[in-house]
Backbone bond lengths (Angstrom), bond angles and torsions (degrees), N, CA, C in turn:
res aa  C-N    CA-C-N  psi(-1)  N-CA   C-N-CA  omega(-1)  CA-C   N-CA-C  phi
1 X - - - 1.459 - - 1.528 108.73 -
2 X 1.630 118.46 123.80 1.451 110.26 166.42 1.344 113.60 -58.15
3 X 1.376 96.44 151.22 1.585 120.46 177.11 1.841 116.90 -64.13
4 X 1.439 105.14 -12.95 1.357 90.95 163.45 1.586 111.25 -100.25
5 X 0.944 128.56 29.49 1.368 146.95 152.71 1.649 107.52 -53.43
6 X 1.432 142.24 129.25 1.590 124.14 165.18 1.351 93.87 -64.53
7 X 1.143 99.81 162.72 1.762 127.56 150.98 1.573 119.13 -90.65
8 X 0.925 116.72 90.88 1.517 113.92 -153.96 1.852 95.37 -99.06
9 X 1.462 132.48 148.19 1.572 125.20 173.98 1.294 111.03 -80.48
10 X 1.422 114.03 143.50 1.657 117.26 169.86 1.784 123.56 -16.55
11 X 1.467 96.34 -47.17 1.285 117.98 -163.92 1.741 107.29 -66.11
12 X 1.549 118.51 -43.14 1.367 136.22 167.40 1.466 101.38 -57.93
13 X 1.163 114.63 -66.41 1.635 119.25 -177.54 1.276 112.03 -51.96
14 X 1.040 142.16 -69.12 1.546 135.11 144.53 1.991 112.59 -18.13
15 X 0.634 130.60 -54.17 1.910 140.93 -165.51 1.695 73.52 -66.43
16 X 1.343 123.79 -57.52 1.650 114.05 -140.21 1.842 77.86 -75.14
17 X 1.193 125.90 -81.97 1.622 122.54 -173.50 1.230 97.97 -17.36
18 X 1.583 134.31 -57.26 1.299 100.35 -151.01 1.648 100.22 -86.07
19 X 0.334 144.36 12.03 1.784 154.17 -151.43 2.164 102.29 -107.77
20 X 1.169 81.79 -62.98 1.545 106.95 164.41 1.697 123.11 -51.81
21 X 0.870 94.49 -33.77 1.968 114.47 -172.69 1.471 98.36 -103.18
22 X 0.758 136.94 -53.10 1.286 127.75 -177.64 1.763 111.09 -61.29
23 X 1.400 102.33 -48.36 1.367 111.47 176.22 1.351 116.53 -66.58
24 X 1.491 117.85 -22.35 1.550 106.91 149.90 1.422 142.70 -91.04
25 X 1.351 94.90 16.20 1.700 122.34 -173.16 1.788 104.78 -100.16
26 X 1.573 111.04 -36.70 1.561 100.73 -176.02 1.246 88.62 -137.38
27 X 1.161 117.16 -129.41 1.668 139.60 -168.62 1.827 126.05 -80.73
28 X 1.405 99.18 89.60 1.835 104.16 173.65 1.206 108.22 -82.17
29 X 1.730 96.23 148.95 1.188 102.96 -175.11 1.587 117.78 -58.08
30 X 1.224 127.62 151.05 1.835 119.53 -158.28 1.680 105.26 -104.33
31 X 1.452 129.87 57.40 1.263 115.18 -168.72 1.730 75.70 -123.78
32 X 1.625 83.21 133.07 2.030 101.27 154.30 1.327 106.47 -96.15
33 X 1.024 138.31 15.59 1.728 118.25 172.33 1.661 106.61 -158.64
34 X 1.540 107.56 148.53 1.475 85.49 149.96 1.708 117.64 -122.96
35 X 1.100 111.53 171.86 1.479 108.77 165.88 1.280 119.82 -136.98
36 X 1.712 130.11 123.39 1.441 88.60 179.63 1.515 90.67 -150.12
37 X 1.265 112.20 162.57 1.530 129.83 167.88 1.150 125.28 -108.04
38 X 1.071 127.01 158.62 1.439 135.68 -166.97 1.603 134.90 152.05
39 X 1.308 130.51 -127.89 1.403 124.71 173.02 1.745 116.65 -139.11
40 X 1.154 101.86 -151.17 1.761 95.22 -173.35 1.644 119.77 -66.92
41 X 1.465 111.15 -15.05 1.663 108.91 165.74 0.903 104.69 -78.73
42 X 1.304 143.99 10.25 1.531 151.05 167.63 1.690 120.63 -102.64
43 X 1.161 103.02 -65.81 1.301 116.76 156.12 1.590 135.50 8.66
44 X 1.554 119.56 83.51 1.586 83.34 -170.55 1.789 111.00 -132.33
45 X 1.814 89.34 48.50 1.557 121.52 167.50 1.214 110.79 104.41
46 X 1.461 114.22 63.98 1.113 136.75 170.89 1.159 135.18 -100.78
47 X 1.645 122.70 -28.20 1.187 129.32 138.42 1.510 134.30 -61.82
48 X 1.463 114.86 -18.55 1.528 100.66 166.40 1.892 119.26 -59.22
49 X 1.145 111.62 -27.41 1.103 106.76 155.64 1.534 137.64 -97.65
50 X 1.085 119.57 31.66 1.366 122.89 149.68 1.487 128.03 -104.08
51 X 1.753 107.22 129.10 1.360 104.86 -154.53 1.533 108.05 -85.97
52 X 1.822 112.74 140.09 1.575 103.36 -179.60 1.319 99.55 105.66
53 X 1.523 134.67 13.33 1.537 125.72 -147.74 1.918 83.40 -136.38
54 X 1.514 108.21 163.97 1.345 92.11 172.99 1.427 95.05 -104.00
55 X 1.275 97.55 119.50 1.868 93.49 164.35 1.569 129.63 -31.82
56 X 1.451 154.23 -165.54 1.023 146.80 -161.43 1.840 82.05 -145.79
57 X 0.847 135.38 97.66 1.745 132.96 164.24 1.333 98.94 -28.31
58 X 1.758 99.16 112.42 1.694 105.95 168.23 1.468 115.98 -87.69
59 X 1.468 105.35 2.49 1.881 100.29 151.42 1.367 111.45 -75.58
60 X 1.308 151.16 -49.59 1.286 165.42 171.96 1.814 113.03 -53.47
61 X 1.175 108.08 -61.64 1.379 122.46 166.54 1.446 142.21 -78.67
62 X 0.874 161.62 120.26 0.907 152.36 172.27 1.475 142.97 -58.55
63 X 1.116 139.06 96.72 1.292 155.49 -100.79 1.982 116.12 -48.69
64 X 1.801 84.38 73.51 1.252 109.25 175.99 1.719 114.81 99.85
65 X 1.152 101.03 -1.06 1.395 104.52 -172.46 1.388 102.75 -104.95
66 X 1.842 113.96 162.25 1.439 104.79 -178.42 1.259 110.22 -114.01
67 X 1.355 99.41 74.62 2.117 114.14 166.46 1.577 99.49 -174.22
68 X 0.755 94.08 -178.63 1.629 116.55 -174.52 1.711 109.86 -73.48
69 X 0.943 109.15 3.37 1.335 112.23 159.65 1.697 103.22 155.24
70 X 1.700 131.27 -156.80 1.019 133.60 -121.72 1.511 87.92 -69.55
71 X 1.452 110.37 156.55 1.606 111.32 155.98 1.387 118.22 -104.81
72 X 1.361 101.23 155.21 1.848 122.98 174.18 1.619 96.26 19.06
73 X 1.325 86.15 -98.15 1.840 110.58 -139.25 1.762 84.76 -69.43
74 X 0.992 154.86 -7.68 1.600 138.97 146.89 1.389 132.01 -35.01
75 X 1.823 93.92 -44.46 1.356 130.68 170.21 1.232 126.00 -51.03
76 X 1.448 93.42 -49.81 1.865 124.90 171.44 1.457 108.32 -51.04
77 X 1.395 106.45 -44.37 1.640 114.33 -140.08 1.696 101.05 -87.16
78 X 1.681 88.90 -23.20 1.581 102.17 -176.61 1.539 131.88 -47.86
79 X 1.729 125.20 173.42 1.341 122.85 173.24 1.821 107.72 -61.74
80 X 1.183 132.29 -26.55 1.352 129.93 -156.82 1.643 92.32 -103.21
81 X 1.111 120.72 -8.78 1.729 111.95 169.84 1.292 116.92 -111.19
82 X 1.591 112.70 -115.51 1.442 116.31 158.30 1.308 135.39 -52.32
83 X 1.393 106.30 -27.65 1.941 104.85 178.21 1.404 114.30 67.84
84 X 1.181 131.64 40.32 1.731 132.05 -159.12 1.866 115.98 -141.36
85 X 0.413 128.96 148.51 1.865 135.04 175.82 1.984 97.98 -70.49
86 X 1.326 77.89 122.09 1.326 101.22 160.57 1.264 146.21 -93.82
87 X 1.479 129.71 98.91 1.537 131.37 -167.46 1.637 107.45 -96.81
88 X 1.661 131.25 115.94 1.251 120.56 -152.98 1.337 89.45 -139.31
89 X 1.889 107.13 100.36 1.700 99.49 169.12 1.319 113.82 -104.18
90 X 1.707 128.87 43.42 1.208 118.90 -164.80 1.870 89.55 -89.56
91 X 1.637 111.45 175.89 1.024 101.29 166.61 1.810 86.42 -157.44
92 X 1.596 100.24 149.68 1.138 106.20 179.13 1.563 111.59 -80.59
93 X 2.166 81.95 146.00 2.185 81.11 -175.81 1.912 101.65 98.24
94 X 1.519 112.65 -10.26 1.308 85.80 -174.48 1.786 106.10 -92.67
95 X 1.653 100.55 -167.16 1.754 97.02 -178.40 1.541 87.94 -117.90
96 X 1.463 99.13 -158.49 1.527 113.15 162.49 1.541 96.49 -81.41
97 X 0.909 160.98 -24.46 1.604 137.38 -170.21 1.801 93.19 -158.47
98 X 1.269 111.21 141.52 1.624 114.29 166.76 2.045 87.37 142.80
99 X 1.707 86.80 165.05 1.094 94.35 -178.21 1.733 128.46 -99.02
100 X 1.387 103.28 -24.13 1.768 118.09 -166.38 1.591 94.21 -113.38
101 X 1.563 118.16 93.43 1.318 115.81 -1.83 1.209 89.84 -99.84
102 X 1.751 120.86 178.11 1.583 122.40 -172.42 1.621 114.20 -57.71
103 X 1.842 94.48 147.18 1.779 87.79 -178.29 0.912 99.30 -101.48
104 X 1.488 126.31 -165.45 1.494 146.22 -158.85 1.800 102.24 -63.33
105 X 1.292 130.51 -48.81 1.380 109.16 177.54 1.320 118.79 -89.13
106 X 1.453 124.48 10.01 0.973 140.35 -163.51 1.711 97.24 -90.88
107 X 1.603 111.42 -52.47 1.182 137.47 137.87 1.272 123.70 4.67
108 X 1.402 94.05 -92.07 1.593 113.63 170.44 1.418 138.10 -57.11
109 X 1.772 85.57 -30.59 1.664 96.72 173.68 1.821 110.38 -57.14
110 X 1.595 98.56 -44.70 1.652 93.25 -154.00 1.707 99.27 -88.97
111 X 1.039 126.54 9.09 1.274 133.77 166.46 1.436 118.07 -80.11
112 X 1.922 113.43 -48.90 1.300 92.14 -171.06 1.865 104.32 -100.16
113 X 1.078 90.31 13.97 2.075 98.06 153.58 0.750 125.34 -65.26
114 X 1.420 126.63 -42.78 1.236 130.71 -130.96 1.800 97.35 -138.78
115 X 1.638 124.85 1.44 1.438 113.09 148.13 1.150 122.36 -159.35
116 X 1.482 142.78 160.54 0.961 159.03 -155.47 1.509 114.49 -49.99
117 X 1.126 113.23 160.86 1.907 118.60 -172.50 1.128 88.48 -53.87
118 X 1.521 119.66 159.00 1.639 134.06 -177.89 1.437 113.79 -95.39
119 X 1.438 118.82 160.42 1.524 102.18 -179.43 1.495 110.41 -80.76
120 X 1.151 113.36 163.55 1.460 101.39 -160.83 2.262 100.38 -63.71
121 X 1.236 84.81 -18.55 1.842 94.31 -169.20 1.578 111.99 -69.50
122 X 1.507 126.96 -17.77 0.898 152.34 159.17 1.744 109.50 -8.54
123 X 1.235 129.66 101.75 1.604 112.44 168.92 1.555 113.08 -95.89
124 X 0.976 106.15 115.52 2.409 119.18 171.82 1.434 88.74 -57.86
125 X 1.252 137.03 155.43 1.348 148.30 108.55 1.310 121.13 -85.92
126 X 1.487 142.97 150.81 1.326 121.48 152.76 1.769 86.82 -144.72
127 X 1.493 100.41 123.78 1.792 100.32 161.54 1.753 103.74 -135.68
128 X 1.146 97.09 137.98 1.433 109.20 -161.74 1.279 97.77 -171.79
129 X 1.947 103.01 160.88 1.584 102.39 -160.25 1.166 114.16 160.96
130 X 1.555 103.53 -87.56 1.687 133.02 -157.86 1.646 103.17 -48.66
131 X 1.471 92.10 -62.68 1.866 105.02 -176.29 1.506 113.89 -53.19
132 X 1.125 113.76 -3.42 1.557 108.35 178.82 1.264 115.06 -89.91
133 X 1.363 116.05 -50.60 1.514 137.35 156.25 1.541 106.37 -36.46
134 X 1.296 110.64 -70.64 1.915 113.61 -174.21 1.324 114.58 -72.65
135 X 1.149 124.76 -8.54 1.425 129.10 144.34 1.319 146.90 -73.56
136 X 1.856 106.78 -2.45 1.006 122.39 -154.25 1.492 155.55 85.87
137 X 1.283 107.79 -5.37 1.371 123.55 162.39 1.596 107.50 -91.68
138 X 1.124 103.40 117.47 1.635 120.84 -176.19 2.024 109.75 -107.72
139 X 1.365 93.17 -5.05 1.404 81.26 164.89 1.615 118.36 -99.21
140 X 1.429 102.50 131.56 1.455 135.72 -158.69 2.094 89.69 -79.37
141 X 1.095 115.51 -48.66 1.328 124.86 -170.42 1.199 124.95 -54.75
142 X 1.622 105.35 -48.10 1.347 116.79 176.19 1.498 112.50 -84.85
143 X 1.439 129.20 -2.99 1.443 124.76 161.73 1.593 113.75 -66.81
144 X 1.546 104.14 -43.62 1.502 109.60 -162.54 1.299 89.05 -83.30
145 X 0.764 143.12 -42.40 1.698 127.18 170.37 1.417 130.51 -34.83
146 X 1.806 99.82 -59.79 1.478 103.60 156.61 1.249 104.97 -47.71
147 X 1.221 133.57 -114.13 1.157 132.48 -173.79 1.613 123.91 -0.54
148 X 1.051 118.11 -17.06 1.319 107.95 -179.75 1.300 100.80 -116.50
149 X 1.414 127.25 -0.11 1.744 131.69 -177.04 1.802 84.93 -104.71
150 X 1.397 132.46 -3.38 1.500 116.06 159.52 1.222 106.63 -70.44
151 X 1.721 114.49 -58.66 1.431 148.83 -172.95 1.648 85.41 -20.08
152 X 1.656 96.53 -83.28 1.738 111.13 -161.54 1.745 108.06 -56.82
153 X 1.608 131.37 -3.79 0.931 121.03 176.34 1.671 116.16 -88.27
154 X 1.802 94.73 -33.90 1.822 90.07 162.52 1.372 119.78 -91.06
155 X 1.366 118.72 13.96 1.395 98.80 177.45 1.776 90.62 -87.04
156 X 1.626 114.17 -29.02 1.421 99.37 -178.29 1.163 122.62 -56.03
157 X 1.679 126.91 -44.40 1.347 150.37 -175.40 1.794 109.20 -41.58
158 X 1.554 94.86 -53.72 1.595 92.15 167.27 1.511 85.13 150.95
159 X 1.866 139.84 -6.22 1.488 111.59 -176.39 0.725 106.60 -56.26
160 X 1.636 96.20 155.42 1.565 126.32 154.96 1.139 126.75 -108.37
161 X 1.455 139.69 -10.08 1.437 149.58 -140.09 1.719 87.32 -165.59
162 X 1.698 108.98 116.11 0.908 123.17 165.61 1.725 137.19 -142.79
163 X 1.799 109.69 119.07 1.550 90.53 -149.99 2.136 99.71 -104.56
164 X 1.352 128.04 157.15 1.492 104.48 -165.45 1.366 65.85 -139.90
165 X 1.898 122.78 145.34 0.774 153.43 166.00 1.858 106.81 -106.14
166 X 1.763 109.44 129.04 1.655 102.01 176.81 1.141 105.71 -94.96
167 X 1.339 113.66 -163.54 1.532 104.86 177.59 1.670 111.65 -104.97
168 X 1.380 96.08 173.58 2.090 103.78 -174.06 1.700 80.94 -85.33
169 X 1.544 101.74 174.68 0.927 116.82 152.63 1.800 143.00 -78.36
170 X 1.369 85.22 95.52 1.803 121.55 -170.25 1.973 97.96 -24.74
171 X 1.751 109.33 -47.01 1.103 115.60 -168.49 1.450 111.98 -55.00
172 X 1.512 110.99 -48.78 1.347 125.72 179.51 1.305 131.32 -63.04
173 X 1.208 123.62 -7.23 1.461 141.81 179.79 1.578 103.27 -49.71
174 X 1.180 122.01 131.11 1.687 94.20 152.41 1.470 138.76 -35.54
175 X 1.375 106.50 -53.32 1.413 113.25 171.52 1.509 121.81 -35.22
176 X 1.387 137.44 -29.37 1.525 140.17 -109.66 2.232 79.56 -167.61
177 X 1.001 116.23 -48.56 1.690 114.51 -167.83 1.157 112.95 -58.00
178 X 1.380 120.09 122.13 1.519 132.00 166.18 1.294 85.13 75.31
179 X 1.284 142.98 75.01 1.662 152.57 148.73 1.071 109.10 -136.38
180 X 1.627 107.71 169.35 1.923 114.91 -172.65 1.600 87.16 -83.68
181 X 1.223 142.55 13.25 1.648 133.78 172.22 1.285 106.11 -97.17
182 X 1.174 119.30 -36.14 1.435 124.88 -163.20 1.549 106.80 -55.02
183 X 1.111 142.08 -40.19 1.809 135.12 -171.36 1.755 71.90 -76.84
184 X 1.156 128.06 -82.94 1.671 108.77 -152.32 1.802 122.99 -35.31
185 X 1.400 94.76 -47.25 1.620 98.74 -170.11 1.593 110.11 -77.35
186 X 1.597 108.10 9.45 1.418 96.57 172.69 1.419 107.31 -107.99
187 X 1.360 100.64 -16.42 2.145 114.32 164.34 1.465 109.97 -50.02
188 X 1.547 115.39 -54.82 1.295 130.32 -178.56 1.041 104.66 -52.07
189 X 1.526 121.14 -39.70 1.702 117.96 -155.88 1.819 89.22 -81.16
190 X 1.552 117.34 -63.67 1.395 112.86 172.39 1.418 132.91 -19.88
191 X 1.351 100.65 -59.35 1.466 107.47 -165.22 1.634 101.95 -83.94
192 X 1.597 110.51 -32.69 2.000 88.59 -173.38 1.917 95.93 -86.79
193 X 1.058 135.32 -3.71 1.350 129.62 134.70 1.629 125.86 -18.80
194 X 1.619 95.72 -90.09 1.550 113.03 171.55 1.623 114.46 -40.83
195 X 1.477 106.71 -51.52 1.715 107.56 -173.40 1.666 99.64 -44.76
196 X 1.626 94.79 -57.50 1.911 109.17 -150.99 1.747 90.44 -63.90
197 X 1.321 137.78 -35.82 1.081 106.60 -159.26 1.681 94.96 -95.69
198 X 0.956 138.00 31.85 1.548 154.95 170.87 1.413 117.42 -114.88
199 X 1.640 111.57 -7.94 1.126 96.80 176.42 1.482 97.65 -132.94
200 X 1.359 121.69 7.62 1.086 129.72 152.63 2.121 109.79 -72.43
201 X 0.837 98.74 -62.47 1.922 93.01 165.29 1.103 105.23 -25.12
202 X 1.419 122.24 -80.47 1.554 126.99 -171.13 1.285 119.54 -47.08
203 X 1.386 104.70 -33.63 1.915 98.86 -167.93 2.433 91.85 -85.99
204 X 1.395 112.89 -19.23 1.154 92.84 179.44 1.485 131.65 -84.65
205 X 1.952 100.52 -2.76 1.334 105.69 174.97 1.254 100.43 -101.22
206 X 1.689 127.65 -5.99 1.162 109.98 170.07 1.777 121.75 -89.86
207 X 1.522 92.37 -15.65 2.007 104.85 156.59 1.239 131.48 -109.65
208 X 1.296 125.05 87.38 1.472 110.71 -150.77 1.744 96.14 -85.55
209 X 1.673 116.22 -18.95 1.638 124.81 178.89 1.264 106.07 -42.02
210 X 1.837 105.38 -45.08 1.707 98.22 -164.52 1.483 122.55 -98.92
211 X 0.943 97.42 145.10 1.521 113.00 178.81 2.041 98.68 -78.08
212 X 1.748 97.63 111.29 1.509 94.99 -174.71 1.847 110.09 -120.58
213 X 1.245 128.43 87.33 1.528 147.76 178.92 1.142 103.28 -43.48
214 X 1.407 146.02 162.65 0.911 142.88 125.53 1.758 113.45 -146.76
215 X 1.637 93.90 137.82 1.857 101.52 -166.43 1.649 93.68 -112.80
216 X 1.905 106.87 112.70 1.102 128.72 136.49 2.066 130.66 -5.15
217 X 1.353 100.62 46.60 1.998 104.98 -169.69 1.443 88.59 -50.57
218 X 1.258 113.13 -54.14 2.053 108.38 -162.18 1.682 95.54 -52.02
219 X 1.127 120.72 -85.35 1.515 134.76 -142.10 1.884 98.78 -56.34
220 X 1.505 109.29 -27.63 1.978 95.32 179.10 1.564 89.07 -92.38
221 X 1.255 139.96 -43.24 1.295 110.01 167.16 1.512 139.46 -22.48
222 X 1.574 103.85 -74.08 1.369 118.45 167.80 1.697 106.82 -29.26
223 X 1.696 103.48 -64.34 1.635 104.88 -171.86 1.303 111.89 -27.10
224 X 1.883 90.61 -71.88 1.668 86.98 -175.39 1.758 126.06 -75.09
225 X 0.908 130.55 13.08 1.664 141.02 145.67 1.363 115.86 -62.79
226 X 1.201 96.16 -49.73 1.844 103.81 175.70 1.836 119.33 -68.05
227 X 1.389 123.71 -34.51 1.389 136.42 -178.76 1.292 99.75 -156.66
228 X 1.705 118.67 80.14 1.273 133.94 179.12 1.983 101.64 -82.21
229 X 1.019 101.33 1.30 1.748 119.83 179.43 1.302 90.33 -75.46
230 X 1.517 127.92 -93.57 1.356 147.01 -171.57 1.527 101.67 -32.87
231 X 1.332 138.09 -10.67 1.362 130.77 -168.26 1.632 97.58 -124.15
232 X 1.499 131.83 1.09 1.008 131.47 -162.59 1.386 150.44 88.75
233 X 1.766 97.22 -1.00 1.463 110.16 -146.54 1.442 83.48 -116.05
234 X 1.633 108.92 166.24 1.727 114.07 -179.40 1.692 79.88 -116.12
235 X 0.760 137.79 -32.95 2.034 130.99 -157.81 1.829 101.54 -131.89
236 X 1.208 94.80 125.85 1.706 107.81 175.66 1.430 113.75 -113.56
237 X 1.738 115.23 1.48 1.547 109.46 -148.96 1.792 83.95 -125.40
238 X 1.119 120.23 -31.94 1.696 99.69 -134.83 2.031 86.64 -131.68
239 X 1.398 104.30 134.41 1.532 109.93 -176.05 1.821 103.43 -49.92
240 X 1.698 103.81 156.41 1.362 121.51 -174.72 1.369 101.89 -57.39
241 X 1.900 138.91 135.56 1.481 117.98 166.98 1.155 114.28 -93.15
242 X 1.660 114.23 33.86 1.288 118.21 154.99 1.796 121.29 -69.07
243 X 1.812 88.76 -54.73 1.742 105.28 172.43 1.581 122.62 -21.22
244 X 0.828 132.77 -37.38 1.585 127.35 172.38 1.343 115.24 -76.69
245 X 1.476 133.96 -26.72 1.507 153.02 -131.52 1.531 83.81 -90.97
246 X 1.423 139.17 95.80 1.370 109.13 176.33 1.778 118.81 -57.13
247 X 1.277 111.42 154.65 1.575 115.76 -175.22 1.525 130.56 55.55
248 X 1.546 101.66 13.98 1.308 89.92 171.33 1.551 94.95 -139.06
249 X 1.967 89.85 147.25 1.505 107.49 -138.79 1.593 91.94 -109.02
250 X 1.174 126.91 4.20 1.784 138.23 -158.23 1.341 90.12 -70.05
251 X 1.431 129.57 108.46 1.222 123.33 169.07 1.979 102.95 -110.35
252 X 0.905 119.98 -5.24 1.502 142.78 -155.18 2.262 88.14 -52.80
253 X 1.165 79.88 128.34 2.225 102.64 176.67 1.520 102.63 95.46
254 X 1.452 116.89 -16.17 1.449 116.69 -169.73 1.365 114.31 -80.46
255 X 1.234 134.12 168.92 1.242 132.13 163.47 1.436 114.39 -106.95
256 X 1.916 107.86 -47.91 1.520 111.97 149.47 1.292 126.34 -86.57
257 X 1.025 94.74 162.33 2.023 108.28 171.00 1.499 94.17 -120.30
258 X 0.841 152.44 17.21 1.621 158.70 141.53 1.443 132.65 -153.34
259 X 1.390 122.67 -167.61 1.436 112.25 179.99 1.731 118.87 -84.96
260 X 1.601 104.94 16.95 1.294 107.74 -166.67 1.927 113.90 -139.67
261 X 1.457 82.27 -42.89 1.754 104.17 179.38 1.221 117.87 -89.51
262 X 1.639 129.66 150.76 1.375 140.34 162.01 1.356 102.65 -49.81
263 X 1.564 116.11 175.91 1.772 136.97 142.26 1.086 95.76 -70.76
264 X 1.735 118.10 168.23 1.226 138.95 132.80 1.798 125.57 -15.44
265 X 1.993 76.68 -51.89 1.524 91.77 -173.77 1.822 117.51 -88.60
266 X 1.151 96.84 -13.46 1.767 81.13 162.97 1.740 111.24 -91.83
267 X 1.616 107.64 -21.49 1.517 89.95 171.00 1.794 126.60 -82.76
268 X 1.242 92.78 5.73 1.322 100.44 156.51 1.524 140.71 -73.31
269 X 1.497 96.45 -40.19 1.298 138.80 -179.62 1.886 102.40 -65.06
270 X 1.467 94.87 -46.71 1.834 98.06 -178.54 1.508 101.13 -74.02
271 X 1.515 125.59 -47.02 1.465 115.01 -166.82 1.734 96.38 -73.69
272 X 1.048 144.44 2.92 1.326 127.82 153.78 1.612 117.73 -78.03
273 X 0.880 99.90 -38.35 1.526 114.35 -178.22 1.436 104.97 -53.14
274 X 1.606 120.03 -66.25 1.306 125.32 -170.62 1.508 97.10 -84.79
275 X 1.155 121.62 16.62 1.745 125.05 156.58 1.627 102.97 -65.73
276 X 1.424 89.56 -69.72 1.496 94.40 -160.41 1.856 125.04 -79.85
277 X 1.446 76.03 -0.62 1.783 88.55 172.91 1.891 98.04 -75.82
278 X 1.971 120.34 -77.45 1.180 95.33 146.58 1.107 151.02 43.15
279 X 1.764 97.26 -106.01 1.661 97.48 176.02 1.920 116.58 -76.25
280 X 1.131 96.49 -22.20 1.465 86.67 -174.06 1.538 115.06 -92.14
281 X 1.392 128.94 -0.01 1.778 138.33 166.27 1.306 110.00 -92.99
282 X 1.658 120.16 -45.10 1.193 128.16 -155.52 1.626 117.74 -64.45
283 X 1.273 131.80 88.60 1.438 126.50 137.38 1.320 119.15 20.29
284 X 1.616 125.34 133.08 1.488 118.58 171.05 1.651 107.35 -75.59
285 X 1.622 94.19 158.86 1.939 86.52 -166.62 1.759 108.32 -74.44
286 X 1.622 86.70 163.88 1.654 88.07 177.12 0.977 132.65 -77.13
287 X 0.960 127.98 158.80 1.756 134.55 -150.23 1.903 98.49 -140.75
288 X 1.578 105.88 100.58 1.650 98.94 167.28 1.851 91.77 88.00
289 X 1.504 117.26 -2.50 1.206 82.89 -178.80 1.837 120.13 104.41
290 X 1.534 111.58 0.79 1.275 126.64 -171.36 2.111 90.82 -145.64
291 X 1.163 111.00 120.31 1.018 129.71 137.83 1.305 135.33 -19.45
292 X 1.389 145.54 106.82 1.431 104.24 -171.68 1.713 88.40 -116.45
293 X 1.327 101.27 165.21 1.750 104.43 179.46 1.832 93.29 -85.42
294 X 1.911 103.35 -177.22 0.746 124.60 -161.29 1.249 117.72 -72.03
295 X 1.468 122.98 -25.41 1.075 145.56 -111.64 1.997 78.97 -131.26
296 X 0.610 119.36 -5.19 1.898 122.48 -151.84 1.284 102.59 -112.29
297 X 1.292 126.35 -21.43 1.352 117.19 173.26 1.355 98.11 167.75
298 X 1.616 113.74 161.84 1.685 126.05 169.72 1.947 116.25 64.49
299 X 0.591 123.25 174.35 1.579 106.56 -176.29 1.523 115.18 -131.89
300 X 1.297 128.68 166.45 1.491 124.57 -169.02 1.597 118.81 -118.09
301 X 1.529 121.79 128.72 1.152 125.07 179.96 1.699 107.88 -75.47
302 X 1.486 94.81 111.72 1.716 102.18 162.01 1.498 130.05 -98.98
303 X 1.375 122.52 108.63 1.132 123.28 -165.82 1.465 113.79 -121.74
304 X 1.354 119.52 117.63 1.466 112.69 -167.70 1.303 98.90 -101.80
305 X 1.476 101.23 120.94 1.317 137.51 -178.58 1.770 102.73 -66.94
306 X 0.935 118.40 -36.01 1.709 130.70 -176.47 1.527 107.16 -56.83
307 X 1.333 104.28 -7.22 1.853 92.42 -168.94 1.014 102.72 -125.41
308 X 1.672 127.24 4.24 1.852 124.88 169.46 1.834 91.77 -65.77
């Protein structure tokens, strides 16, 4: 197995089988596609082609991506999860709104220009955030706003299926740990938390059509910070000392591969997570164009994610 492969523990490998088996035993989650926007935890080498951008060193990175190999929602998109085609306009470096490089509605804008109504099975992602904060915008308010003026642009477009990722705790990063920033950037992380999941309420009583997810980044972070053992990892705090090594991609005990980015292996760790969230919220798919509830036919895999 190449070394940019995670190293995942028995115990994960086992969690993913059963996760997998069950979901082929009753009710998978019903999305044929994904799409999602966002920034470099999204990212899965999309800025090497944008011109004017600093590339990501594909000795350091992994071929264009910013970790040691695939990120999250790749994971997601894969045969052992969702099984679905992946459309990925995140690009690392962006915000919620701005142009160099485009942010999240910026994103969205040139997406739903540029193709046809979506199938109704269609899953949105949008996670976005961090870069606004580490760039200097400290208001928490005007992120979740953007973010929710993407929201209202695909609910126009035609989504139906929508997943919002919050943020980890900004403080805890390597970058940000044991510094005079660290109590602030974990305020930031709090409060545009609280906003987004407050203005996620509002946008779901103001859409009751869509099905609107949202996966907890702070609270499985923390977990694995707190018993980085139980997840496989020996270090939760401090970048991989592989990261400098040019060409070698071994991020394996780490949680980061830099002072900013996951491993491979914790974004592995998240697309299981928001696997089994997924299967156990998600609605059977629509049929004709109507949604059907749970309750209407076929049955639903519940998997509590709280006890990996």
């Amino acid at each position: 197995m190449e070394s940019t492969t995670p190293k995942i523990m028995k115990a994960h490998g086992f969690i993913l089988f059963l996760v997998v088996f069950l979901a082929s035993n009753c009710f998978a989650a019903p999305f044929d596609e994904i799409v999602i926007f966002g920034d470099s935890l999204s990212d899965d080498g999309n800025l090497v082609f944008i011109e004017d951008q600093p590339e990501p060193d594909q000795e350091l990175y992994y071929r264009g991506r910013f970790s040691n190999g695939p990120v999250w929602v790749e994971y997601l998109a894969d045969a052992q999860h969702l099984n679905v085609p992946l459309t990925d306009r995140a690009l690392g470096g962006a915000q919620s709104d701005g142009f160099v490089p485009p942010g999240v509605i910026q994103q969205v804008i040139t997406y739903v220009t540029t193709n046809d109504a979506p199938s109704p099975n269609t899953l949105f992602i949008i996670w976005i955030g961090g870069n606004d904060y580490l760039n200097g915008d400290e208001d928490f308010q005007t992120v979740v706003s953007n973010i929710s003026d993407a929201m209202d642009r695909l609910a126009r477009y035609g989504a139906l299926n929508l997943l919002v990722l919050n943020l980890p705790d900004l403080g805890a990063i390597p970058a940000n740990l044991g510094s005079p920033e660290a109590p602030e950037a974990t305020a930031f992380s709090n409060d545009f938390n609280a906003g987004l999941t407050g203005m996620l309420d509002r946008f779901k009583a103001e859409h009751p059509e869509i099905q609107v997810f949202e996966f907890d980044v702070f609270s499985f972070a923390l977990s694995v910070r707190s018993d980085p053992a139980a997840y496989g990892f020996v270090n939760a705090t401090e970048p991989s000392p592989n990261f400098d090594v040019p060409n070698n991609f071994d991020g394996a005990g780490y949680v980061f591969w830099d002072e900013r980015h996951p491993t491979t292996g914790m974004h592995g760790l998240i697309a299981d997570q928001v696997f089994a969230l997924l299967n156990e919220q998600a609605r059977p798919p629509a049929t004709d164009g109507v949604i059907q509830d749970n309750d209407g036919g076929g049955s639903t895999c519940f998997i509590d994610a709280s006890t990996w």
